[in-house]
C-alpha positions as CSV (number, residue, x, y, z in Angstrom):
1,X,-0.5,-24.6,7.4
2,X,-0.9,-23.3,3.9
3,X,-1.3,-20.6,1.4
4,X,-4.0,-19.7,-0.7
5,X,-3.4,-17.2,-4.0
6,X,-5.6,-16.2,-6.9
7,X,-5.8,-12.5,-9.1
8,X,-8.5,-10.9,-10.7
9,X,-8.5,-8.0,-13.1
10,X,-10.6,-5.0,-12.4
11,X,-12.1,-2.3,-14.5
12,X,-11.5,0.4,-12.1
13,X,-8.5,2.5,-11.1
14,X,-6.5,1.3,-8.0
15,X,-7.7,4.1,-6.3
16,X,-11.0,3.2,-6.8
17,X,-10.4,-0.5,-5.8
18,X,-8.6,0.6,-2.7
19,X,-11.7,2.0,-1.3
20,X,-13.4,-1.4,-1.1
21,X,-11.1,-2.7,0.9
22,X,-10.9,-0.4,3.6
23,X,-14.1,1.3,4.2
24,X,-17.1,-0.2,5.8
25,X,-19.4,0.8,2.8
26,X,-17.3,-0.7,0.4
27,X,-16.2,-4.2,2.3
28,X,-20.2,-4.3,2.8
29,X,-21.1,-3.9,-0.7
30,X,-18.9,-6.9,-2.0
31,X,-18.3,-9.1,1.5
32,X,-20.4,-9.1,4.1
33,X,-23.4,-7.5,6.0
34,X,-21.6,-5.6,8.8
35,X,-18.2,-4.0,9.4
36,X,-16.4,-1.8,11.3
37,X,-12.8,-0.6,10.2
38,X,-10.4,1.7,11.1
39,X,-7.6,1.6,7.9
40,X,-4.5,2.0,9.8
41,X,-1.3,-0.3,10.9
42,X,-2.9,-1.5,13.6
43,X,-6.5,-0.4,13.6
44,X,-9.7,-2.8,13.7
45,X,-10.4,-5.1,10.6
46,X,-14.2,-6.6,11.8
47,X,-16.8,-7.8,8.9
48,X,-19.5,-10.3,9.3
49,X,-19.4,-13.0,6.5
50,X,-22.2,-15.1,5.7
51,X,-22.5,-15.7,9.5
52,X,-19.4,-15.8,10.4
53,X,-17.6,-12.8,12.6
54,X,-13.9,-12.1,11.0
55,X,-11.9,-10.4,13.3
56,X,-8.2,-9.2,13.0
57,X,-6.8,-5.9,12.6
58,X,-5.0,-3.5,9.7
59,X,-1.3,-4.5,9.3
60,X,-0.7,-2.3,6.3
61,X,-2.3,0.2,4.4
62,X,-0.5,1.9,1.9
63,X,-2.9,3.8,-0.6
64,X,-3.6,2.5,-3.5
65,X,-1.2,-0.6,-3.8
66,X,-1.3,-2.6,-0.9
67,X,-3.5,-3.5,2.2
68,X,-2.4,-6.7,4.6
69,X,-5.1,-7.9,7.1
70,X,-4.7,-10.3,9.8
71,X,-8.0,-12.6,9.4
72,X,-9.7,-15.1,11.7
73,X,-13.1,-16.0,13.2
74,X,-14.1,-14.8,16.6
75,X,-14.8,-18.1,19.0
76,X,-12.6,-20.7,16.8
77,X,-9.8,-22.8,17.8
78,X,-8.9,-23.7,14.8
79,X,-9.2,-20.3,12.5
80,X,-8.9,-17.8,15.5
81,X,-9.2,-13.9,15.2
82,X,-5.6,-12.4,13.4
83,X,-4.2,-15.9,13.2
84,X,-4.2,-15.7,9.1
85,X,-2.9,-12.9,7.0
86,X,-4.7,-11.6,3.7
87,X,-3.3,-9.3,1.8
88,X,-4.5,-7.2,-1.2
89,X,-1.7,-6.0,-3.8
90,X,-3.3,-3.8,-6.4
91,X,-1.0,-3.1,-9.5
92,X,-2.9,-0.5,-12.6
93,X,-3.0,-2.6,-16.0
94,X,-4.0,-1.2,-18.9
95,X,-7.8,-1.9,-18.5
96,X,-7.6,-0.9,-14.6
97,X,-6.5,-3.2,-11.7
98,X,-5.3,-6.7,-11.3
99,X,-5.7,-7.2,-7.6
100,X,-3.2,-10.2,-6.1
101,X,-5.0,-12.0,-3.1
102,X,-2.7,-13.6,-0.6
103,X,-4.4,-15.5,2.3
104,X,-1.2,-17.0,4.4
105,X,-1.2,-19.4,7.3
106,X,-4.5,-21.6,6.8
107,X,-5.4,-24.9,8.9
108,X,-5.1,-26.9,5.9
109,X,-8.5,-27.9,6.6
110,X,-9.7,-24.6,5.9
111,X,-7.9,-24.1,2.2
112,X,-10.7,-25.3,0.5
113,X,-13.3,-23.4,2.2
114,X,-11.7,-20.2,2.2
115,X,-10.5,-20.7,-1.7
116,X,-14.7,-21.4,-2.5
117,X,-15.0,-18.4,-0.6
118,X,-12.6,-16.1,-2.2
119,X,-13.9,-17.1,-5.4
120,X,-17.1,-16.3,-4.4
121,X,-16.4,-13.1,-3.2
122,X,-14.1,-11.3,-5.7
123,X,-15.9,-11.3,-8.5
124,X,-18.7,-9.8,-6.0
125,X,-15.3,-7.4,-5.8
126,X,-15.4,-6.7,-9.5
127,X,-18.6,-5.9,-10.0
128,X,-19.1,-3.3,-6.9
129,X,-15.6,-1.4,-8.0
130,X,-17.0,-1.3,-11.4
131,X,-20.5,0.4,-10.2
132,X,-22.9,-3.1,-10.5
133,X,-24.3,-4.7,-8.9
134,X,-22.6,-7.6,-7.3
135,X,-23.5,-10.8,-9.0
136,X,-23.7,-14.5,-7.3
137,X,-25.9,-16.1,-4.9
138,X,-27.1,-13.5,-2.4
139,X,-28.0,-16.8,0.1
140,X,-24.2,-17.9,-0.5
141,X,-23.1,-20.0,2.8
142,X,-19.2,-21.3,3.4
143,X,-18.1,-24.4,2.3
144,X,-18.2,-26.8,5.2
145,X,-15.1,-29.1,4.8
146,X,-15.0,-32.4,7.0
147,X,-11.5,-34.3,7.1
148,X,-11.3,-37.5,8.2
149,X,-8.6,-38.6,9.9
């Protein structure tokens, strides 16, 4: 199992921020083309990416500095639903918000596919919380990893 970690700096307020992470508008508009949440220690955390159903549920919600997920995909083995954590730790800076991403407990398989993911998707982050529209590849697909053994 490992970790993956990354930042990014955001020209919006943490309060702002915050709002894309736990409504279903704002998850939508950055990550994802469905969602259904309910932002509470213990409520549902479901967003379709690219395809693929995440499923888990709110571990923390503290508004505007943190908000933990658990994270998985419904009908895998190997990633299945809440058996990953994310977590988003927003912290003001002078231009806005550096938001810390924390994605614990990956098949090491899956690093790389979730770190070309993440990358993918924050920036997307960015540009939503600063009222753009999100940048990138609109037909962006995950990163399919084969290990050999």
């Amino acid at each position: 199992m490992a970790d993956y970690a990354t930042a990014i700096e955001i020209r919006a307020t943490p309060e702002k921020v915050f709002d894309y992470l736990v409504t279903a508008d704002g998850l939508t508009s950055w990550m994802g083309q469905y969602a259904d949440v309910e932002p509470e220690a213990g409520g549902l955390f479901l967003v379709d990416i690219a395809g693929s159903p995440i499923r888990g549920r709110f571990l923390e919600v503290h508004r505007p500095k943190r908000v933990v997920v658990s994270w998985g995909v419904a009908g895998s083995d190997e990633l299945a639903p809440g058996s990953t954590t994310v977590s988003f730790t927003l912290t003001p800076v002078e231009r806005g918000t550096r938001v810390e991403l924390l994605h614990r407990d990956l098949p090491d398989a899956r690093v790389a596919g979730h770190e070309h993911g993440w990358s993918h998707f924050l920036p997307r982050l960015a540009d939503s919380a600063e009222g753009r529209a999100p940048t990138g590849d609109p037909d962006w697909r995950p990163l399919l990893i084969r290990v050999r053994a």
